[in-house]
C-alpha positions as CSV (number, residue, x, y, z in Angstrom):
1,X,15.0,8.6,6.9
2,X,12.5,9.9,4.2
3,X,12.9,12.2,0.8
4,X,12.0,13.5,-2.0
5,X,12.5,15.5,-4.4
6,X,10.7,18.0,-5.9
7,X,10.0,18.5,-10.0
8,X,7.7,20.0,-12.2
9,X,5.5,18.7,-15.1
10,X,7.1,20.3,-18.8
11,X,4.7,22.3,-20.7
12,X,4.6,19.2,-23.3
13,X,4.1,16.7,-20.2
14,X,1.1,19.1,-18.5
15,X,-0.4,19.1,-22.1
16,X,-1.3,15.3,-22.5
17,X,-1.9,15.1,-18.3
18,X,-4.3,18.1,-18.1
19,X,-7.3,16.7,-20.5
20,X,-6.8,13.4,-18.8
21,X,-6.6,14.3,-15.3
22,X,-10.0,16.7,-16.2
23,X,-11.1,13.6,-17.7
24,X,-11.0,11.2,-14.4
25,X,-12.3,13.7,-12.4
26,X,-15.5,14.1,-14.7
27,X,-15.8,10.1,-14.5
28,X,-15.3,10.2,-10.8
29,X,-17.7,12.7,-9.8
30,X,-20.0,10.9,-12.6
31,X,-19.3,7.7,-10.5
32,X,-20.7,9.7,-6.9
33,X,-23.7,9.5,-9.0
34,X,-23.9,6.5,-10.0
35,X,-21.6,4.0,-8.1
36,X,-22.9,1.1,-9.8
37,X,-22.1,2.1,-13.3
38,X,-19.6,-0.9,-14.9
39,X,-19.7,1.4,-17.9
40,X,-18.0,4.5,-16.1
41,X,-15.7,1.9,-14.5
42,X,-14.5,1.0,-17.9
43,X,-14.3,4.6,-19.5
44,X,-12.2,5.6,-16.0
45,X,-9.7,2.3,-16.1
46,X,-8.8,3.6,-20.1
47,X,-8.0,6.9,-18.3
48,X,-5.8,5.4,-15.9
49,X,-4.2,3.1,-18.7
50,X,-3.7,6.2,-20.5
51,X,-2.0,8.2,-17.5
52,X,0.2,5.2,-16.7
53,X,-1.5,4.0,-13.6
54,X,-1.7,0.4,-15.1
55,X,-2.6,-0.6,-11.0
56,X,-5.4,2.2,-10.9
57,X,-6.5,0.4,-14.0
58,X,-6.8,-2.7,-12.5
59,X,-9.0,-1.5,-10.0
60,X,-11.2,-0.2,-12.0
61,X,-11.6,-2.9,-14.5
62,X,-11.8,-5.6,-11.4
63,X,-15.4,-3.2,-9.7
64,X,-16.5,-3.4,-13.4
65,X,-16.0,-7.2,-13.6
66,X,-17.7,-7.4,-10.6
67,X,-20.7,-5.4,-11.5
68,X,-20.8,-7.6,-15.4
69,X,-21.5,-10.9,-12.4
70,X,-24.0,-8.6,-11.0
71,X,-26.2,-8.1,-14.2
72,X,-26.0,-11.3,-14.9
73,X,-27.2,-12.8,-11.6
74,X,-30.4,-12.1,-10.4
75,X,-29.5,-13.6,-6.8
76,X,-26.1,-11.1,-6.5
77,X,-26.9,-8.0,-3.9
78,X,-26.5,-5.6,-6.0
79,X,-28.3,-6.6,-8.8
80,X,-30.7,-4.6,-9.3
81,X,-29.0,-1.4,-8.9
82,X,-26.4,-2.7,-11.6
83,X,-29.0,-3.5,-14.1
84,X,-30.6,-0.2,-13.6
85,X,-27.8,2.0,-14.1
86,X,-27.3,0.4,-17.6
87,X,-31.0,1.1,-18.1
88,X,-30.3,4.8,-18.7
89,X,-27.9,4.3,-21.7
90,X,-30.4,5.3,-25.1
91,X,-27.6,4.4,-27.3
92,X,-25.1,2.1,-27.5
93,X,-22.8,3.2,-24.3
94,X,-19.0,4.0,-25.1
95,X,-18.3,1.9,-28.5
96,X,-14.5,3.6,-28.1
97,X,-14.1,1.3,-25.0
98,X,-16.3,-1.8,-25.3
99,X,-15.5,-2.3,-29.3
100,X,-11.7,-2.1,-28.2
101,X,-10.0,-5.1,-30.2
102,X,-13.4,-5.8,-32.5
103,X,-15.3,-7.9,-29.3
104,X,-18.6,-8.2,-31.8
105,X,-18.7,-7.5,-35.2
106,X,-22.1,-5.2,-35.0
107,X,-22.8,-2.8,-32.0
108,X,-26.1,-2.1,-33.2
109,X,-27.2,-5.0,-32.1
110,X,-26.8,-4.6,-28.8
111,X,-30.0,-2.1,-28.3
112,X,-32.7,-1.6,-30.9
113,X,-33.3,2.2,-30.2
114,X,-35.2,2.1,-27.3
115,X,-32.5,1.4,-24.7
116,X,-30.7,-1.6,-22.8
117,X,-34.2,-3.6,-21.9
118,X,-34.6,-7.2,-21.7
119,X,-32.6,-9.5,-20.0
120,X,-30.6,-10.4,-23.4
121,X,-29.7,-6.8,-24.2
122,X,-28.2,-7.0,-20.9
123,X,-27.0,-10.1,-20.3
124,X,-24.7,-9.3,-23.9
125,X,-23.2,-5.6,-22.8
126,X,-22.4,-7.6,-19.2
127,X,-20.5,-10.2,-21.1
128,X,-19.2,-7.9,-23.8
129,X,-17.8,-5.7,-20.5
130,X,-16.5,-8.2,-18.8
131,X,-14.1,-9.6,-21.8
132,X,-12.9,-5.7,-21.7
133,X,-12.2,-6.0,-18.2
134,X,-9.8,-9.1,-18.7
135,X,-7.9,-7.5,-21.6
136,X,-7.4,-4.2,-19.4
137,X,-6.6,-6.1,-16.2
138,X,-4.3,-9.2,-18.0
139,X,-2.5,-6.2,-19.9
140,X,-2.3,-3.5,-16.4
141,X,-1.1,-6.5,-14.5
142,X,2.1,-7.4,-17.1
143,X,2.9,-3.4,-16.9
144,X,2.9,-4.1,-13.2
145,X,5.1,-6.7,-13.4
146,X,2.4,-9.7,-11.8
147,X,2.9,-12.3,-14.6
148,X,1.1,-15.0,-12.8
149,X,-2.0,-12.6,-11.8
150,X,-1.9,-11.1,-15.8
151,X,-1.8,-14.9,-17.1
152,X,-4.6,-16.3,-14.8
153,X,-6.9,-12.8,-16.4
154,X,-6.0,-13.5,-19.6
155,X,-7.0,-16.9,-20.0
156,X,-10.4,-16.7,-18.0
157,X,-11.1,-14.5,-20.5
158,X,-10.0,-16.4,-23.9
159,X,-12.3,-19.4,-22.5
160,X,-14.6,-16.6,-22.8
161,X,-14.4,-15.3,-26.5
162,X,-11.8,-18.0,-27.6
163,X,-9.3,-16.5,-30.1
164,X,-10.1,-13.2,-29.3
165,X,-7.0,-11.4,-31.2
166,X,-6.3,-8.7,-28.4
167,X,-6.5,-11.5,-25.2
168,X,-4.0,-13.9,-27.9
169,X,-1.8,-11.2,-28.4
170,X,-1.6,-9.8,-24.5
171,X,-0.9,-14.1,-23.7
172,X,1.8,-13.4,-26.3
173,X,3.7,-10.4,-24.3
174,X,2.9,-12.3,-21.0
175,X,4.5,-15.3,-22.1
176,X,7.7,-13.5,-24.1
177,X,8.1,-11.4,-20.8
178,X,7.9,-14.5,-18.6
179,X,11.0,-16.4,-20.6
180,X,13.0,-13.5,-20.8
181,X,12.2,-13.7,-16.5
182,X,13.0,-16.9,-15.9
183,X,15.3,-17.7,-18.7
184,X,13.7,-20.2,-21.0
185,X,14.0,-21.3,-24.3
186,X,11.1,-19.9,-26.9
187,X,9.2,-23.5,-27.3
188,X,9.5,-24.0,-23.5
189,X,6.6,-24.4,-21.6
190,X,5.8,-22.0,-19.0
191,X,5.0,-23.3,-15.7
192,X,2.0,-20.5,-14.1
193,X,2.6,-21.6,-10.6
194,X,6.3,-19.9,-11.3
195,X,5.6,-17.0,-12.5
196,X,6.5,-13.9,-10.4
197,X,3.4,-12.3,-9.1
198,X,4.6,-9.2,-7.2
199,X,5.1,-6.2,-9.0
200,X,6.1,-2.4,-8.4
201,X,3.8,0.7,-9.1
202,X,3.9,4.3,-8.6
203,X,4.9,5.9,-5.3
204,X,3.7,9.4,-5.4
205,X,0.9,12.0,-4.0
206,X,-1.5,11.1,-6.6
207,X,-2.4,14.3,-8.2
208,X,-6.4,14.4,-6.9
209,X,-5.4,13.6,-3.6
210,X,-6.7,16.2,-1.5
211,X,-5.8,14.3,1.9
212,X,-1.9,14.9,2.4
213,X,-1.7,17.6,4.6
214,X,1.0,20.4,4.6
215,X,3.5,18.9,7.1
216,X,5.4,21.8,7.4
217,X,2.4,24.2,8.1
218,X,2.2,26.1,11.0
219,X,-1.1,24.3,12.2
220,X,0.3,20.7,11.7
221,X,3.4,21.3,13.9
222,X,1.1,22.5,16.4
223,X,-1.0,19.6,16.3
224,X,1.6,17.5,16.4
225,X,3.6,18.9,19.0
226,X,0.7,19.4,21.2
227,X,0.3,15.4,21.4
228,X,4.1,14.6,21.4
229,X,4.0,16.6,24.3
230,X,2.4,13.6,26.5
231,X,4.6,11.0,25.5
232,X,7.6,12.5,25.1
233,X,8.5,15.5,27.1
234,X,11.9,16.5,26.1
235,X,11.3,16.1,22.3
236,X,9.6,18.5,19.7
237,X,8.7,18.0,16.1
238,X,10.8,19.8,13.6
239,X,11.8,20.5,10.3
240,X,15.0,18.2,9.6
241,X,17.3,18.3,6.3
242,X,17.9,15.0,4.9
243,X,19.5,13.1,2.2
244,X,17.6,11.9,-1.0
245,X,17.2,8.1,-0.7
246,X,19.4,7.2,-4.0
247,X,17.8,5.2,-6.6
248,X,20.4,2.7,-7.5
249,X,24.1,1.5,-6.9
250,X,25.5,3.5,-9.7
251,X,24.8,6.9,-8.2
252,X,26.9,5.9,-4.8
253,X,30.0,6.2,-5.8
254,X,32.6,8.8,-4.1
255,X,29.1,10.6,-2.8
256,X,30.4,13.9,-4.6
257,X,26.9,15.1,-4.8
258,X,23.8,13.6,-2.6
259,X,20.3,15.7,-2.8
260,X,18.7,17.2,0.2
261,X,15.4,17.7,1.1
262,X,13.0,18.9,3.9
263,X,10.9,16.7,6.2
264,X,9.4,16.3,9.9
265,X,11.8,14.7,12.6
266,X,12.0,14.2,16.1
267,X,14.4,17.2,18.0
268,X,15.8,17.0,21.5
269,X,14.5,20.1,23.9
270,X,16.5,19.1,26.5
271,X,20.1,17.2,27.3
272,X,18.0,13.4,27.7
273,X,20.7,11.0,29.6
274,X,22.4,7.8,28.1
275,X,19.6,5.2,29.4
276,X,16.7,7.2,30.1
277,X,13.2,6.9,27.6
278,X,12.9,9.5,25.0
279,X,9.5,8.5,24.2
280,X,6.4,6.5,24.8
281,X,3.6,5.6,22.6
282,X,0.3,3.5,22.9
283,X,-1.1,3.3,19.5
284,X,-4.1,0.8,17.8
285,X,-3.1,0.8,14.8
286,X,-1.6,-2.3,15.2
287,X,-1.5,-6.3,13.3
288,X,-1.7,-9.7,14.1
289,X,-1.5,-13.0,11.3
290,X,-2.0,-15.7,13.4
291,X,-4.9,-17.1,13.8
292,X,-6.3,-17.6,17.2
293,X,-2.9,-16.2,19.0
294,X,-2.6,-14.9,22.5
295,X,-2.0,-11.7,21.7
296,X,-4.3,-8.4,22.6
297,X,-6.5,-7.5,19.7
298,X,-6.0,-4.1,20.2
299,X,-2.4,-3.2,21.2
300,X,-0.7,-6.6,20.1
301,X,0.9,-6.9,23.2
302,X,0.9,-10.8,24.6
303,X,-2.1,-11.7,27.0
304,X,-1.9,-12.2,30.5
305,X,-2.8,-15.8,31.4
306,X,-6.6,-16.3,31.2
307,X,-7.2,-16.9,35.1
308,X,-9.7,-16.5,37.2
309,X,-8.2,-13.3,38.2
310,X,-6.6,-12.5,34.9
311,X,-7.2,-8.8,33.5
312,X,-8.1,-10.0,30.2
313,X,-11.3,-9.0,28.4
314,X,-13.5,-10.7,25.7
315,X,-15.6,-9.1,23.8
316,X,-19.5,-9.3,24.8
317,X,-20.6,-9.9,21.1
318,X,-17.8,-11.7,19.7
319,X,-16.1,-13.9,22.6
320,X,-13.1,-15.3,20.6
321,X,-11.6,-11.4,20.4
322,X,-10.0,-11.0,23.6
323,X,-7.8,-7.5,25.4
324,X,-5.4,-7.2,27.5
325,X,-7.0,-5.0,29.8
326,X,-10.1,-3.0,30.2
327,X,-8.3,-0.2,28.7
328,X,-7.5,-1.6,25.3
329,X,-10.8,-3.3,25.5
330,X,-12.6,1.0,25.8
331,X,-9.8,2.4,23.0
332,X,-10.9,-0.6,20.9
333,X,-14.7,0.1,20.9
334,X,-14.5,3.9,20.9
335,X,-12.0,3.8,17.7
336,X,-12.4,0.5,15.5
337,X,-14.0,-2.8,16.9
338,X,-18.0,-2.1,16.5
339,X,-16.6,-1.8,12.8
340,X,-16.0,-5.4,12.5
341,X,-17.5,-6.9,15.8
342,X,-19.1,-10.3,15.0
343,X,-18.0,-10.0,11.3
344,X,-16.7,-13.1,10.1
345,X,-13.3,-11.2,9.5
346,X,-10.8,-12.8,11.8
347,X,-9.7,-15.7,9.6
348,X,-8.3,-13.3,6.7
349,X,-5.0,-13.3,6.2
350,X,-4.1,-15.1,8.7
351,X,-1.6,-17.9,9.5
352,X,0.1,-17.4,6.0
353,X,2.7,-18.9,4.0
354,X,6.4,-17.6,5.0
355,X,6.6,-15.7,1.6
356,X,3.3,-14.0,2.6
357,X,4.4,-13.1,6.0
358,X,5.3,-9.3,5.3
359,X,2.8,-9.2,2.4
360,X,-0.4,-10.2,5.5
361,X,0.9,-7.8,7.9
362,X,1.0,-4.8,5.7
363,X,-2.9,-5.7,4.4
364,X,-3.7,-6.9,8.0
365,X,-2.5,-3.3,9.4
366,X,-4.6,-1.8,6.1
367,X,-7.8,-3.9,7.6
368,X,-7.3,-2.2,11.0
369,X,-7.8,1.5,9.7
370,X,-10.3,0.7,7.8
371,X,-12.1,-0.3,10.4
372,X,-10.6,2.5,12.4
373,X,-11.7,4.8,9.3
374,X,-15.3,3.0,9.4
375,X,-16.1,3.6,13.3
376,X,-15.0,7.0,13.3
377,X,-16.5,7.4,10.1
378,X,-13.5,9.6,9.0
379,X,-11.9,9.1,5.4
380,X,-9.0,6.5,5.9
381,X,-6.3,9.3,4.9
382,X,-7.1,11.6,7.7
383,X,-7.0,9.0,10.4
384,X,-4.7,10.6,12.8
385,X,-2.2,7.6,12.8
386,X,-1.6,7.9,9.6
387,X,-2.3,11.2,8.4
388,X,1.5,13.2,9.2
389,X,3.1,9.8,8.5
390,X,5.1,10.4,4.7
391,X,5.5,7.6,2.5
392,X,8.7,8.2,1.0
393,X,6.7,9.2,-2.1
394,X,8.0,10.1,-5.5
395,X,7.6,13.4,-7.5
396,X,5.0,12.6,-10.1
397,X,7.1,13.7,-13.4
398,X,9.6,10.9,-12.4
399,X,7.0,8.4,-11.9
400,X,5.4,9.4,-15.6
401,X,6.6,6.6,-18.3
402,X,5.4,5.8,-21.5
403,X,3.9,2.6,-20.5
404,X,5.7,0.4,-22.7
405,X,5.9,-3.1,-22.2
406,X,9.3,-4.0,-20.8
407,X,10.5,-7.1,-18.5
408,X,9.9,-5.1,-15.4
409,X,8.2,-1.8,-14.3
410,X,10.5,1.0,-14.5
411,X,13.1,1.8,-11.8
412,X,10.8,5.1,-10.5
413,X,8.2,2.8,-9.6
414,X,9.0,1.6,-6.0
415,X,5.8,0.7,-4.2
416,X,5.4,-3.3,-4.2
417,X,1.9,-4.1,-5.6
418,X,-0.2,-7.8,-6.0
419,X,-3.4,-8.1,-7.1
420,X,-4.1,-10.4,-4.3
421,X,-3.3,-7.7,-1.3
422,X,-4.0,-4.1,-3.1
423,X,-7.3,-5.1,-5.0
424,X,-8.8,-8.7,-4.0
425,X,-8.6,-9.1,-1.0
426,X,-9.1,-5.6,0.7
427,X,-12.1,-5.5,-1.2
428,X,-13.4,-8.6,0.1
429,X,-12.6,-7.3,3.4
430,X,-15.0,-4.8,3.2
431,X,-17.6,-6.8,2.0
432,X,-17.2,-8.8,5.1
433,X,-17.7,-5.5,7.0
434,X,-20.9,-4.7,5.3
435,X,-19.9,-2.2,3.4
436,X,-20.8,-1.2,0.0
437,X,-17.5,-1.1,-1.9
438,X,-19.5,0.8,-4.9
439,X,-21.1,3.4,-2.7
440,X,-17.7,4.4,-0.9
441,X,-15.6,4.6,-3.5
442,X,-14.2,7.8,-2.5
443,X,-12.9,6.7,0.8
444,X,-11.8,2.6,-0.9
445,X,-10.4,3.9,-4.4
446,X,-7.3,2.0,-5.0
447,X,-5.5,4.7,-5.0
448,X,-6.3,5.3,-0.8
449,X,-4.6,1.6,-0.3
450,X,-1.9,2.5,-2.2
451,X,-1.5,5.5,-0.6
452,X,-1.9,3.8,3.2
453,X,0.2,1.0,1.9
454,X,3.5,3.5,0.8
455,X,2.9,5.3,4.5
456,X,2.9,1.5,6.3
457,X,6.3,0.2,4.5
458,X,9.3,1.5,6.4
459,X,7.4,2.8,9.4
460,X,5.6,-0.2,10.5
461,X,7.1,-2.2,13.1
462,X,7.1,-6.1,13.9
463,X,7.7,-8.4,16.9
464,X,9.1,-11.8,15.7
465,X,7.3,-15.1,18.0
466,X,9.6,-16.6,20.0
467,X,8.7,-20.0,18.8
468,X,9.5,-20.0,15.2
469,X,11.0,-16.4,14.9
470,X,8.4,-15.7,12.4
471,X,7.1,-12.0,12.5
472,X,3.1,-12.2,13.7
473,X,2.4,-9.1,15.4
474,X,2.6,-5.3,13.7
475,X,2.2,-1.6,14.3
476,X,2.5,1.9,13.2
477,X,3.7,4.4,15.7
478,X,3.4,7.8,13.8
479,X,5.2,9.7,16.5
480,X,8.3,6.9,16.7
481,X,8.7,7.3,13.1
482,X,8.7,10.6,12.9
483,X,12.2,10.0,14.5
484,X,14.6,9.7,10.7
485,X,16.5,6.3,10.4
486,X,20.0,6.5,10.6
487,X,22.1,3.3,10.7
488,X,24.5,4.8,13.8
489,X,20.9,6.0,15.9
490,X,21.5,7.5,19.1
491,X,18.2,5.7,20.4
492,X,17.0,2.1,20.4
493,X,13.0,0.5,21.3
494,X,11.3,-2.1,22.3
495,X,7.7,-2.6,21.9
496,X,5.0,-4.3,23.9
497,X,1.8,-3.0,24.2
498,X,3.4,0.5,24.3
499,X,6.2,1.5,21.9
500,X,9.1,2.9,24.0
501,X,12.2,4.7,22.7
502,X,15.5,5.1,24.8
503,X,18.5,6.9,24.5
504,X,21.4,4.8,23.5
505,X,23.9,3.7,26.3
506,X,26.7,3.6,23.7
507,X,26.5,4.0,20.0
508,X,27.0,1.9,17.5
509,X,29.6,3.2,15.7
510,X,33.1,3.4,17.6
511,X,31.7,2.5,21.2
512,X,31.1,6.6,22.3
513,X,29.0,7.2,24.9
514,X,25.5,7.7,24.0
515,X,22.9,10.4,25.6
516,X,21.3,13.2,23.2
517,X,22.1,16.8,23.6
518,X,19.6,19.6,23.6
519,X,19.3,20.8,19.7
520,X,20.1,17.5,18.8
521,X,17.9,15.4,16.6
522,X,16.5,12.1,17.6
523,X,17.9,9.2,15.3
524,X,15.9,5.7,14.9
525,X,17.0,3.2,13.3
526,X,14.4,0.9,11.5
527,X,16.3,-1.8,10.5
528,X,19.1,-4.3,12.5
529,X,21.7,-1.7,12.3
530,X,24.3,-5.0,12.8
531,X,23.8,-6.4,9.7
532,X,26.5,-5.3,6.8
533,X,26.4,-2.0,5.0
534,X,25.2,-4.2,1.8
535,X,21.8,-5.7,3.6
536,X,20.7,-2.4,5.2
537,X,20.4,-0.6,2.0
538,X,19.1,-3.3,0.4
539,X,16.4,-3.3,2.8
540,X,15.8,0.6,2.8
541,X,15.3,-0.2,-0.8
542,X,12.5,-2.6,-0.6
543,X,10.9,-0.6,1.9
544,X,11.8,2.9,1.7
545,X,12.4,3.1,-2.2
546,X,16.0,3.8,-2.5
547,X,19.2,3.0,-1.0
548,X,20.4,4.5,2.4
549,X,22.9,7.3,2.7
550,X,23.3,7.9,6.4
551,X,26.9,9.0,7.0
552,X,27.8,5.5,8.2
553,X,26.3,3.9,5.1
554,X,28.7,6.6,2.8
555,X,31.7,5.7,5.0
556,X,31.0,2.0,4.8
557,X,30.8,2.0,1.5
558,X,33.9,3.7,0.5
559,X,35.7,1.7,2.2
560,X,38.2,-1.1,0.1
561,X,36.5,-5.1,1.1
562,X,39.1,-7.2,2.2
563,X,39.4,-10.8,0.5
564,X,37.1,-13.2,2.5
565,X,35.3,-11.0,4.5
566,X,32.0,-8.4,4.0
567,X,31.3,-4.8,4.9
568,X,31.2,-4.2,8.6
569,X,33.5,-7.2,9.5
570,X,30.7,-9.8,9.0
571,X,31.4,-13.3,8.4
């Protein structure tokens, strides 16, 4: 199940937007130009701070942090090209955003006229940058909720310019937010290893993204029709009305009026038997966290045993990378693995702690199309796998706050964010790659994770290891979740190599006999549908954005909890 609705900017809201959003794109098209620019990184992170994207900020500020270490060190790759693009500033470059908070009492001593020249003059605007950086990324980070991320920032950069007044007084919102968190008294130390460090951001169709296709469109329900007809016969894509995902619990009660809107689902062509598959789907697009499991690189599915006979292929050039079959082993070099063959990348992320689990799979799944995206030399949003998949996204005017700094991000923002696994590490991921994370900015903007992350979360599916029950092995299968969650789903799957949908024996609800009817619209269910009313919205929450309101869910809750027991008869 997916929704949205729709709104429009006021004329007082378009007013402060327009200038700005005219403003990013100058700096980004300025960036095309000149991708190693830590100045133009700065100028366009002080847009995003002022158009509320405190996470967009981030990003920013982190490439020009990492640019300031490139001035400053001669033996960095991309040195050179750092230090020159500073070279063309005459005058002193952007006061309004280095001078922010008094850094140095006299600008004019940063250049004497003749431009940014000897390694002093550069070595100064690299460090004067880089103590911007940590007050725009320790301040972005609080607004996003990651206290322990905003914290660590901070302080690297007050051992920097000790006392600096704007760094004390961001430690001074980070700290007052942090007791109000976890309940302490005002002189009570604060522990940085217990801060919370996840946070929420916007969920939306950022405004410049020129990558989300009409779904409805004529041409896209061709294109996806025309491939749905291979795998699943007796099923069509279609326009399907669904309920708004509600924000919170106050708006469930009595149900009297629930939002519809439009989007894609899967439709029955003909009567499909109780028993009999509805659907079959091979995709790569696909996870794994464990380090050095027997599992097939490219489909995820569990390797035969490596015999003398067995069907199992390693790869030529890196021989610890193994496939099923020679199949997998032909999709995987004609869509993704010449991208990070031999590439030192197989140890990232993997084998993480339990509260990392979800967390690696989601960036692990993120790493696979970006090597997809890399190969086929396509931008990552227009990967077929992931283009026509909607990620339960946001109108933008309900996503646009103030800013302000409160204990949490506003209840609009629903897309989890960490600086660890939307900025660090995918970045370093790349690197390992070989590619040049300045140069492509237009297909590794922050923005495109976020975007690829909000598409993964609540259509990506897991297998759990049969040894510890853990979940090690993910995938997105954009025709299986085109099929709308519903908690009483007419269909169930299983996974293993290929995902495979079946029409339900007997449904959930009230034992009736299951089989779908021509007309009839195909209903998945992405969660354990067994589990209380109370834990399967909590989870459509935390992955969808909002609480479920399937006609099962609306009954469930309506109905009066006995003493001693939970919805749905649980113990």
């Amino acid at each position: 199940m997916d929704g949205s609705s729709p709104s429009v900017l006021t004329d007082d809201q378009e007013s402060t937007r327009g200038p700005l959003l005219e403003r990013r794109q100058q700096l980004t098209e300025a960036l095309a130009e000149s991708p190693y620019d830590l100045i133009l990184y700065l100028q366009r992170a002080v847009v995003y701070s002022d158009l509320a994207y405190p996470d967009l900020a981030v990003g920013d500020a982190y490439r020009a942090l990492l640019l300031a270490d490139e001035v400053r060190d001669e033996s960095f790759e991309y040195h050179d090209q750092a230090k020159e693009a500073l070279q063309g500033y005459k005058t002193i470059p952007c006061p309004e955003v280095l001078n922010h908070g008094r850094l140095i009492d006299d600008l004019d001593r940063l250049v004497d006229g003749d431009g940014v020249e000897d390694a002093g003059e550069f070595n100064l605007l690299a460090n004067l940058a880089s103590v911007r950086c940590f007050q725009i990324i320790s301040l972005s980070l609080l607004l996003c909720g990651c206290l322990k991320s905003a914290l660590e920032f901070c302080e690297r950069g007050l051992k920097m310019v000790p006392h600096n007044r704007e760094l004390d007084e961001i430690k001074g919102y980070i700290e007052q937010v942090a007791r109000r968190r976890l309940r302490k008294d005002h002189d009570e130390p604060i522990g940085i290893n217990n801060l919370p460090d996840r946070g929420l951001v916007r969920r939306e169709v950022y405004p410049w993204n020129t990558h989300e296709p009409d779904r409805f469109a004529k041409d896209s329900l061709s294109f996806l029709n025309n491939n749905l007809s291979k795998m699943a016969p007796k099923c069509e894509v279609r326009v399907s009305n669904l309920p708004v995902l509600l924000d919170d619990e106050t708006n469930t009660n009595g149900f009297d009026i629930i939002p519809y809107c439009n989007q894609l689902g899967l439709f029955a062509k003909q009567d499909i038997g109780p028993g009999e598959p509805v659907l079959e789907e091979y995709s790569l697009l696909t996870a794994n966290n464990r380090h050095k499991e027997s599992a097939c690189d490219a489909c995820g599915t569990e390797l035969p045993p490596l015999q003398s006979n067995s069907k199992a292929v390693s790869c030529p050039e890196c021989h610890d990378t193994i496939f099923c079959d020679d199949f997998c082993f032909t999709k995987a070099q004609e869509q993704y693995h010449p991208a990070v063959c031999d590439k030192d990348v197989d140890s990232i992320a993997k084998d993480p702690k339990a509260r990392d689990i979800d967390e690696s799979l989601y960036l692990l799944l993120l790493a696979r199309l970006l090597a997809m995206s890399a190969h086929q030399e396509i931008h990552p949003l227009e990967i077929k796998e992931i283009k026509y998949i909607w990620g339960d996204f946001v109108a933008v005017v309900l996503n646009d706050v103030d800013g302000s700094i409160t204990d949490q991000p506003p209840p609009e923002w629903t897309l989890p964010f960490s600086f660890k696994y939307n900025v660090e590490i995918p970045l370093h991921m790349l690197e390992k790659m070989d590619i040049d994370i300045y140069a492509t900015l237009d297909k590794h903007d922050l923005w495109v994770f976020n975007t690829a992350y909000a598409k993964f979360r609540g259509t990506a599916s897991a297998r759990k290891n049969p040894r510890d029950g853990r979940p090690d092995v993910a995938a997105v299968h954009p025709f299986w979740c085109l099929a709308n969650h519903d908690c009483n789903p007419n269909v169930t799957w299983e996974w293993g190599g290929r995902m495979v949908l079946w029409a339900r024996e007997t449904r959930v609800i009230g034992n009736q006999p299951g089989g779908i009817k021509a007309g009839e619209e195909i209903l998945n269910h992405y969660c354990d549908v067994n589990l209380p009313v109370q834990q399967r919205r909590e989870w459509a929450q935390g992955s969808l954005g909002g609480l479920c309101v399937c006609r099962r869910c609306r009954d469930e809750m309506d109905k009066p909890k006995t003493n001693g027991t939970k919805e749905n008869g649980a113990p």
